[in-house]
Each structure stands twice: as C-alpha cells, then as structure tokens.
C-alpha positions in Angstrom: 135.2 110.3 83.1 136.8 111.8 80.3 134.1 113.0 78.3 133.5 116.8 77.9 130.4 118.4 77.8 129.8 122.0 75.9 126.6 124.0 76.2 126.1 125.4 72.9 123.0 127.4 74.0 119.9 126.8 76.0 118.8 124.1 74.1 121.3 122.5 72.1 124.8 120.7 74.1 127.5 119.2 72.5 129.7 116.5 74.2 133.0 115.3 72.9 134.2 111.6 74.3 137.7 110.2 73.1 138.0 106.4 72.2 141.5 104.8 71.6 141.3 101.8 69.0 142.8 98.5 68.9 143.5 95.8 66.6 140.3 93.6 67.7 137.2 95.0 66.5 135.3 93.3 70.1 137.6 95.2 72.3 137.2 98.5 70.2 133.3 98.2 69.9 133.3 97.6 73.7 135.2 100.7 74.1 132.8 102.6 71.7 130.3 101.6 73.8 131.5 102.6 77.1 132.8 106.2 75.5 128.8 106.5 74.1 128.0 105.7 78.0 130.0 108.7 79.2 128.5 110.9 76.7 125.1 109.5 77.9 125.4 110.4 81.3 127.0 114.1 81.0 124.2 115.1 78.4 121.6 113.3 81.1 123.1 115.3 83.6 122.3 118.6 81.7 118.6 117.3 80.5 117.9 116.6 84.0 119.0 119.9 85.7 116.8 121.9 82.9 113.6 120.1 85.1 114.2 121.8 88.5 112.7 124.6 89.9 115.1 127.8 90.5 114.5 127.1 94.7 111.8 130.2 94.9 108.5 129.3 97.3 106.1 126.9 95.3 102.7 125.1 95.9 101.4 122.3 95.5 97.6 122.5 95.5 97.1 124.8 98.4 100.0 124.1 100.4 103.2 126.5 100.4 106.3 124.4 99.9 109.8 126.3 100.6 113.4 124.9 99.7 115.7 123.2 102.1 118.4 123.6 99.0 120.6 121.8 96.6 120.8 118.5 97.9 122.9 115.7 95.8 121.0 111.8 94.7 122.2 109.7 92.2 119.6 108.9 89.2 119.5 105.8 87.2 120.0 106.0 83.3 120.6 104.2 80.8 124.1 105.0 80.2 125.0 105.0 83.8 124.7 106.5 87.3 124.7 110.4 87.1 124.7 112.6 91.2 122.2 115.7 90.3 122.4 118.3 93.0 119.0 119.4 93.1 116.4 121.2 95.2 114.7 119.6 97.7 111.3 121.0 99.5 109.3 120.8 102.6 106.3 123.0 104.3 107.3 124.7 107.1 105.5 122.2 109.5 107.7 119.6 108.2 106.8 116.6 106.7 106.9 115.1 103.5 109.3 116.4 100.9 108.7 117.6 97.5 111.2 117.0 94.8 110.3 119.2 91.6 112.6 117.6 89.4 112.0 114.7 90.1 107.7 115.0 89.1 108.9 117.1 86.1 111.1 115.0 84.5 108.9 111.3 85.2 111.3 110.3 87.6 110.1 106.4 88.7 112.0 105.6 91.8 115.4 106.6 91.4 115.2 105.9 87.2 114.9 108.1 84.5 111.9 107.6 82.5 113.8 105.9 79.3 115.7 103.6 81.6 112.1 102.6 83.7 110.6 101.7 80.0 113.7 99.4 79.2 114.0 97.9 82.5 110.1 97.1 82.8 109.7 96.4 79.3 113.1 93.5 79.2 111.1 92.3 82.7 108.1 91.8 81.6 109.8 89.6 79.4 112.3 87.9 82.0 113.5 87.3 84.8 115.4 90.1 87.5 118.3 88.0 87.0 118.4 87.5 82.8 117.3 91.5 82.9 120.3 92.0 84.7 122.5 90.1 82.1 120.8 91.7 79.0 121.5 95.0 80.4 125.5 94.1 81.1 126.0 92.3 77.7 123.7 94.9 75.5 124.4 98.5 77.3 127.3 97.5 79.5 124.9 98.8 82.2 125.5 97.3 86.0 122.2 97.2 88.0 121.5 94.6 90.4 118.1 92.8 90.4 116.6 94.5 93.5 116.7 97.4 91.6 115.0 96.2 88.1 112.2 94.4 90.7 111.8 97.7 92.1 111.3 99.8 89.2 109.5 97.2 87.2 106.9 97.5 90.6 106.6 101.1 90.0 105.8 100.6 86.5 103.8 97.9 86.7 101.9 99.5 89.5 100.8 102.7 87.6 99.9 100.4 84.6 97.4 98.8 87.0 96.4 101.8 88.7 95.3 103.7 85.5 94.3 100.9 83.6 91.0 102.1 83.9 90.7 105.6 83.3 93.6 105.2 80.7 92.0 104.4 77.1 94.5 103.5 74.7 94.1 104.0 70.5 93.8 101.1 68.1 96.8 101.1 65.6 95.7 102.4 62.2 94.3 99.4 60.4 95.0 98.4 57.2 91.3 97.2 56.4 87.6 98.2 58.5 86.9 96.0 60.8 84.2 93.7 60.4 84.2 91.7 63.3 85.7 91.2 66.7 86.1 88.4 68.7 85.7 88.1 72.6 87.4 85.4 74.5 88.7 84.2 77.5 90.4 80.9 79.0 92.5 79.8 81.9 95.6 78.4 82.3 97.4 76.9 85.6 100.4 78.6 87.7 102.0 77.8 90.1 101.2 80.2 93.6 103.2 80.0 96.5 101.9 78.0 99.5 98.8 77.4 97.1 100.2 75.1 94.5 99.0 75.6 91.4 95.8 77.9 90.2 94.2 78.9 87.4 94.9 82.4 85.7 92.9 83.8 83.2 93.0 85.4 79.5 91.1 87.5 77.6 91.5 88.6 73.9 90.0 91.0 71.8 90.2 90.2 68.2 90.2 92.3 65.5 88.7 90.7 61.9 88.4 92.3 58.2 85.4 91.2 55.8 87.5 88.1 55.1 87.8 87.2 58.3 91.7 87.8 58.7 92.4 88.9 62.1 94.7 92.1 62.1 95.0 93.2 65.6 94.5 91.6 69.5 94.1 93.2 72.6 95.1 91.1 75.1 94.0 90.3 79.1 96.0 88.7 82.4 94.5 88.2 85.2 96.1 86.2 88.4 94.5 83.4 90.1 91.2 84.6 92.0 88.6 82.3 93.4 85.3 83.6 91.5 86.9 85.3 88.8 85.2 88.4 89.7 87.9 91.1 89.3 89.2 89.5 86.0 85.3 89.4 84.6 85.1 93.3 85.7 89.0 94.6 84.0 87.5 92.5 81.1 84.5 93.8 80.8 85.8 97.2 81.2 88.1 96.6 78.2 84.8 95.0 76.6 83.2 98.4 77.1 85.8 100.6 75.8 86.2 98.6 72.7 82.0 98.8 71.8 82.4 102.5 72.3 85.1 103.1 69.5 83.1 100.3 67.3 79.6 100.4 67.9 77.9 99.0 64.5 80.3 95.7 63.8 79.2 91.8 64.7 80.8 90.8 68.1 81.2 87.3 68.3 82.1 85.0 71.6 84.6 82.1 71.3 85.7 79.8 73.5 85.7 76.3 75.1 83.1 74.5 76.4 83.5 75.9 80.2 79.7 77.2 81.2 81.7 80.5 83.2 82.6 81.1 79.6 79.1 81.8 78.2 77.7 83.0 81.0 79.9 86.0 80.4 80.2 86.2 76.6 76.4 85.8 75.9 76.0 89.6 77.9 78.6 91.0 75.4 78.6 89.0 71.9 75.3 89.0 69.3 76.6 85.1 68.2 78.9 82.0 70.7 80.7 79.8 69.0 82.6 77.0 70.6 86.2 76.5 69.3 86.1 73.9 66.5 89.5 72.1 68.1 87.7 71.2 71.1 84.5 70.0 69.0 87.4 67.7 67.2 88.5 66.6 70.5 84.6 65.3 71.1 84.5 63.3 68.0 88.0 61.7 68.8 87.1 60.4 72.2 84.1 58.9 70.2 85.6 57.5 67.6 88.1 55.7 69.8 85.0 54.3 71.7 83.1 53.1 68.9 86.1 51.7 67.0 87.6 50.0 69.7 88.5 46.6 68.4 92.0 45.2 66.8 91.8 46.0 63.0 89.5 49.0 62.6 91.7 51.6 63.0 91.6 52.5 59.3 87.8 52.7 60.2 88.4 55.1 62.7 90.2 57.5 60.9 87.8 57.6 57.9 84.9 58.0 60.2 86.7 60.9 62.5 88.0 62.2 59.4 84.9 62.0 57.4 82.9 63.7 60.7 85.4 66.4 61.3 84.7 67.6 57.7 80.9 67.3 57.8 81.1 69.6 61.3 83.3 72.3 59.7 81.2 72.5 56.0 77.7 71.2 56.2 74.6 72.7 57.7 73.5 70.9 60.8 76.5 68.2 61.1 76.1 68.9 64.7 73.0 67.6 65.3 73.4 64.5 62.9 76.5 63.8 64.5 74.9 63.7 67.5 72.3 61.2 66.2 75.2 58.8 64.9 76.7 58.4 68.1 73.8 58.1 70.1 73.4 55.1 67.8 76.0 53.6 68.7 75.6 53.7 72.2 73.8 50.7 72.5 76.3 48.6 71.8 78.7 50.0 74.0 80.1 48.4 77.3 81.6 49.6 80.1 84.8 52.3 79.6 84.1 52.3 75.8 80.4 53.3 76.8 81.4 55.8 79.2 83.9 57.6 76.8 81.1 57.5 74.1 78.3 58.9 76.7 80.7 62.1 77.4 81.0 62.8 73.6 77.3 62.5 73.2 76.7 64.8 76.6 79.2 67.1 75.2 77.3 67.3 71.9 74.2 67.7 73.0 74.7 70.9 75.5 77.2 72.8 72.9 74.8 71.9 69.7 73.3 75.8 69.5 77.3 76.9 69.4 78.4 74.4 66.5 77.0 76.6 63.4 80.3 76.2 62.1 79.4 76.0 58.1 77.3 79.2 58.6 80.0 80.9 60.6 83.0 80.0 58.0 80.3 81.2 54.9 79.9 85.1 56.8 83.6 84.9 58.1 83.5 84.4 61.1 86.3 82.7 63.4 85.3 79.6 64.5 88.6 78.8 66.5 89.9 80.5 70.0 93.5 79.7 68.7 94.4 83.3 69.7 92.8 82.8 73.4 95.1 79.3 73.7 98.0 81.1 72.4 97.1 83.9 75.0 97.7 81.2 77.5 100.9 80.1 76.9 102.3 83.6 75.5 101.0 85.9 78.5 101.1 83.3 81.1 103.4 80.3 80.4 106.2 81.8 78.8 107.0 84.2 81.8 105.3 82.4 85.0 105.5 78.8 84.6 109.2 78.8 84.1 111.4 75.7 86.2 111.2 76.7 89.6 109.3 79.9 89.9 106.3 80.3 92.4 104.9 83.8 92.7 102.9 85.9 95.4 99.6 87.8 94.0 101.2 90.7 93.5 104.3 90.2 91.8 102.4 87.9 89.4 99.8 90.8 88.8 103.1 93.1 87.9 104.0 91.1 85.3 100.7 90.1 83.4 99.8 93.9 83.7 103.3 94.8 81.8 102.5 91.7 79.5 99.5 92.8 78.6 100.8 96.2 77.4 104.1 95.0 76.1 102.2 92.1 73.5 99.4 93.9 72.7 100.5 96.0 69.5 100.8 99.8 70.0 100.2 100.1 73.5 103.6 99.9 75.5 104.4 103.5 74.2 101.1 105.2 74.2 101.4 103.8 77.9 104.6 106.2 78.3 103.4 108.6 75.9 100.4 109.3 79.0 103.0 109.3 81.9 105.0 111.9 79.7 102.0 114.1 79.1 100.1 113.8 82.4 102.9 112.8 84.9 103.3 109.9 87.6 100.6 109.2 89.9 101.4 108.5 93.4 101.7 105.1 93.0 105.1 105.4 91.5 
C-alpha cells in the first residue's frame, strides 16, 4: 500500500496517496480510483480504532467482562479489507466474547456500517451475483457473493426484527394531506418445492385536496396460507399511520377479492373498487352481448359509451347492471355464461362503484399504486428466470424492498442503528 496516513490531532487525519498518470484517461481514472481506495482503508483503519475500549474491566449489564487483549480480524469496507488489532473480552467463567469495537462502531458481521448499507441496499435491488459485479465495476471492490448474502441477512434481519417498535417519519410534504389510501393485492412467486404462491402488498397512499398522491409507504409480505402475519405487519403500519394523521378521510381500494374488504372496511371510512377492474366487467360483457360478425363497431361504442357513464354519472352502476341483465335473455350458452359473471360481478361490488362521487371530492378511484406494488416490490426482484426462494430469504428481500422504495426510510433505518446500536440479531 503506498498511501501515508498523518494524524493531525485527535480528530482530524490527513492521508497522502500518489497516482502515476497515463495517456488513457480509463487507465488513469482506474488508478484514481484504486489510490482513493488506499486512502479509504488507512483513514478506516484510524476511525475504527477511535471505537475500542482502552482493555480496562467493563460490564455489560451486570456481568464483569475482562480483556483477553489485542487480538487482529479483518473488517469489510468499502474501499477494501482493513486487519484492526483490537480488544477482545470474556467473563472469567468463559464463554461468549464481547467485542467493544465492534457494538460501538455498528459493526454487521464482519462490515462496517457504510459498506452493510451499500451492500444490502444494491441487494435488495439484485442479485448476490450482479451485487458482486456492481461493486467490482463501480468501487473496484472484490467480495464474493457469500459474503453480500450474509450481510444483506443481517440487515435484513434487524429491519424485520424492529419493524415494529421502529416508527419511521413521513418526508416533509409539499401540501396537507387530505386523504390516504389503504390497499393491498397479491401477486404469484415462485417457492421452492411449492411452486408458485401468492405474496402480498400493501400501500399507504398519501393524497392532497386535489387528489394528487405525493407519497407511498409500501408492504411485502411472503407467501403464507391465511394471510395472517401480512394482515397483522399491515395493520400495524395501518395503526402507526392514524396516529400521526388522525382527522383526514381514509379510503380502501382494491379489487374485487372479498379478503380485501373484509380487512379494509375495519380501517377505511369509504371502499372503492379499482375502476380498471370495473372496465374489465363491462368488457367481458360487451364481448358477450356483441358477439356476432359485424358488430364490433357496436361493441366499442357501447363499452365505450358504458365506461364513461361508470366513471361520471351518478348511479351508472346500478343502470348498468339493469342493461345487462337485459340482455341476458337472449344469451346462449358461453356468451350467456360470460354475461352472467359480469352481471354477478356487478351486482356484489355495486355499494363500491360511487365512482362520479368519489372523482367530484377527490378521491382515487384506481389501485394503480397497489398493481404497481406488485410488480415493483415483488416481480422485479423475485420472479426473475430461474429463481425459486425459501421463506426466509424471500422475507429478506421484501423487508429491504420495502424500506429501500418507500421514500425517506432506507436512511432513517440507519440513522436508528447509528443512534441506538445493533440488536442481537445482527
């Protein structure tokens, strides 16, 4: 290593690394980089040493700790590997060992805390293998993927444990909120020696008087057969969002699923069901009742013309409703049956098809944040060619998801393991 390092005084250090040029800029900016590396990992060095104890007796709680002395490990970073020798301590009966710098500085398995937020936060994101890339290409960093799935499990592992008890801020707001949106949806993945299962999403959105949506909160959950530990975390994120907005309209959107109102009529004052499966409805009909050679300019006035009575007049619903059970009559087999499900559909959604009402006070009437969830959260990361995943290692990654998409709380999540330390877990 060639860089030098100068302590200035006790909290200010200088370090000096040398570069030689070239005549290609590539080469040179890869030299630049590797030089800034060095430099990384001598000032590391010196930050890290400032976090261990001077090798008197401590405790921890009630129990006396004594030092077995300075004893060497090599720490992650993110400008390479850097050997701290570093005290090491154990109660007299033995046992389990206590490493001071290590708890001080927010050391997550062998990584400093920077590197653990890079590593998890590029995981949650991709792959072991395309971290491992990124990290080469980008940093001209070397880690193999055992590691990055290791310390993206620590970190994934505290974000679960503490998801609870850890309440995170909104982001300052441009606008007050008027009204926020609950929903929730599933989405298939593929489990191993399970084939594939439904996951689930929740969103939290966040509406001004005009009904623009300026912020989400966003919900993974792995497969589970009754749901009930997703409908719990959700609830629980519910909960914490009605005690920082007490007085605003909350408002349930989803599809059709009955799970989905079961759940959202506890927490929302109005349900609405998403307008783009309503539209689905009244194209399944209009296939069915203009089902012959010739009328499909008839179809498309009529779906078109129905569509825009369900989105802007008062009581389309039930009208609509009315018209095709008109039609019914003269239906026959397949066409019939097609038509039947529209009319079914119809009739059990009707209370959740105020539409005209909704779009006049604002409100959304589309879960087109809640599909997106879907794909974004779930699809993007799990669903890849391929991949199968155990419960846990999918859990790790929608718990870093959900942090890492939902605006603002990736670093408050640090920000709380800087302040209040590591919990076992780690």
């Amino acid at each position: 290593m060639n860089g030098k390092i100068t302590i200035v005084n006790k909290n200010t250090v200088s370090v000096l690394v040398t570069v030689k040029l070239g005549n290609s800029m590539l080469q040179n900016e890869e030299e630049i980089q590797k030089a800034l590396n060095e430099g990384g990992v001598l000032l590391t060095g010196e930050a890290l040493k400032r976090f261990d104890n001077d090798g008197s007796p401590i405790k921890v709680g009630d129990v006396r700790f004594t030092s077995k002395g300075l004893i060497s490990k090599f720490y992650q970073t993110p400008y390479g590997e850097v050997e701290i020798a570093r005290h090491v301590y154990q109660t007299s009966k033995g046992g389990s060992t206590y490493c001071p710098l290590e708890y001080n500085a927010r050391i997550v398995t062998t990584s400093t805390p920077r590197f653990a937020k890079m590593i998890a936060f590029k995981y949650a994101d991709s792959s072991s293998g395309r971290v491992v890339a990124d990290l080469k290409v980008s940093n001209e960093r070397e880690v193999v993927k055992s590691y990055i799935q290791n310390v993206a499990d620590a970190v994934a592992s505290v974000a679960q444990l503490k998801e609870e008890t850890w309440t995170h801020d909104l982001p300052e707001l441009e606008r007050p909120v008027k009204t926020i949106s609950i929903g929730m949806d599933g989405t298939c993945m593929p489990i191993v020696d399970d084939g594939y299962r439904e996951a689930m999403v929740g969103t939290i959105g966040f509406f001004d008087r005009d009904g623009e949506r300026m912020h989400t909160i966003y919900l993974g959950a792995i497969p589970e057969y009754g749901k009930e530990d997703f409908l719990n975390r959700f609830e629980n994120e519910i909960i914490k969002v009605k005690d920082q907005y007490p007085r605003v309209k909350y408002v349930g959107v989803a599809d059709g699923a009955a799970c989905n109102w079961s759940f959202l009529g506890k927490h929302t004052e109005e349900q609405i069901l998403d307008f783009w499966h309503a539209t689905e409805y009244l194209t399944k009909a209009a296939d069915a009742i203009f089902n012959k050679k010739g009328q499909s300019n008839e179809r498309k006035e009529w779906l078109d013309d129905s569509c825009h009575k369900l989105k802007h007049n008062v009581g389309a619903a039930i009208r609509l409703l009315h018209e095709m059970e008109s039609y019914l009559p003269e239906m026959k087999g397949a066409h019939k049956e097609k038509l039947q499900a529209s009319i079914t559909y119809f009739d059990n959604q009707n209370p959740r098809m105020k539409y005209a009402r909704s779009i006049e006070k604002n409100l959304p009437i589309g879960s087109g944040v809640t599909e997106a969830a879907c794909k974004v959260i779930i699809k993007q990361r799990l669903c890849c060619s391929g991949m199968k995943w155990k419960d846990m290692g999918a859990a790790d990654v929608l718990s870093l998801r959900s942090l890492t998409h939902t605006t603002g709380r990736w670093d408050q999540f640090w920000n709380k393991i800087d302040n209040q330390g590591l919990p076992l877990a780690a």
